[in-house]
N, C-alpha and C positions, 0 to 999 in steps of 0.2 A: 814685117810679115803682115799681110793681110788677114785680121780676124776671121774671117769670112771665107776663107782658102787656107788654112793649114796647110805647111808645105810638108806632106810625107814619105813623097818619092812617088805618089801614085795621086788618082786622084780622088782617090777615099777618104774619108773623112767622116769625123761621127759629133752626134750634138753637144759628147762630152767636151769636143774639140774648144767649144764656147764660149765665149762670157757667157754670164747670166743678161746684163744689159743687151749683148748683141742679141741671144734668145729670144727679151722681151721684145725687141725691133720686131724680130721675126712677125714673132704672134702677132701684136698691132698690124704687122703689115698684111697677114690672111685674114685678121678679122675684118677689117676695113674692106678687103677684098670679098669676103663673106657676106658679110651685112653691113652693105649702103645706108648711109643715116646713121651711125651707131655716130655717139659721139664720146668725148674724152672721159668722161664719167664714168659710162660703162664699159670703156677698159682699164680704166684704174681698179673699178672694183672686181673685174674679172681676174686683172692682177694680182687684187691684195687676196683674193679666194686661192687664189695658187698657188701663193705662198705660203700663206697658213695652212693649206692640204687640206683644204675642206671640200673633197669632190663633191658634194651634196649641192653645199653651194654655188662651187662652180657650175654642176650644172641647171640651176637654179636662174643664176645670173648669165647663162651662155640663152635660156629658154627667154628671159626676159628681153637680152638681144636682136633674138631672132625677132618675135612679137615687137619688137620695134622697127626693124629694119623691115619687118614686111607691110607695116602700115605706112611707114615712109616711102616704098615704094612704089603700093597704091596712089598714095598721094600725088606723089612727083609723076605716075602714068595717068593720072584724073587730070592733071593740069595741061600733060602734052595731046592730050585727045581733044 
C-alpha cells in the first residue's frame, strides 16, 4: 500500500493516516516551496523545533526562514536584471 494513499474505500484520508518520516517529506517539500534559498540547516532546525513542541521556536526559526528566503530572492532577482 502506498503511504501516501491509504486505501479506505474512499478517497479520504487524514495526516493521522502517516508516518511521521512521510510527514516530515511533506513539510520539506512546502517549505522549499515556500521559501527559495532556505537550505538543509534550516530545516533541520525547524524540525528539531517540532519535535520538541517549542511553538515559540518554531516560530522564531519559520521568521528567520522567511528573512532568508526573501534576501535570497532579492538576490537572485538583482542578478537576472
Amino acid at each position: 500500500m502506498d503511504e501516501r494513499r491509504p486505501e479506505r474505500g474512499s478517497d479520504e484520508w487524514s495526516l493521522s493516516d502517516l508516518s511521521t518520516s512521510v510527514l516530515e517529506e511533506m513539510l520539506v517539500d512546502l517549505m522549499v516551496a515556500k521559501y527559495p534559498g532556505i537550505e538543509q540547516a534550516d530545516v533541520e532546525r525547524l524540525l528539531a523545533a517540532l519535535r520538541d513542541g517549542d511553538l515559540g521556536l518554531v516560530s522564531h526559526v519559520e521568521a528567520g526562514i522567511a528573512l532568508k528566503s526573501a534576501q535570497w530572492l532579492r538576490a537572485a532577482l538583482s542578478v537576472e536584471a
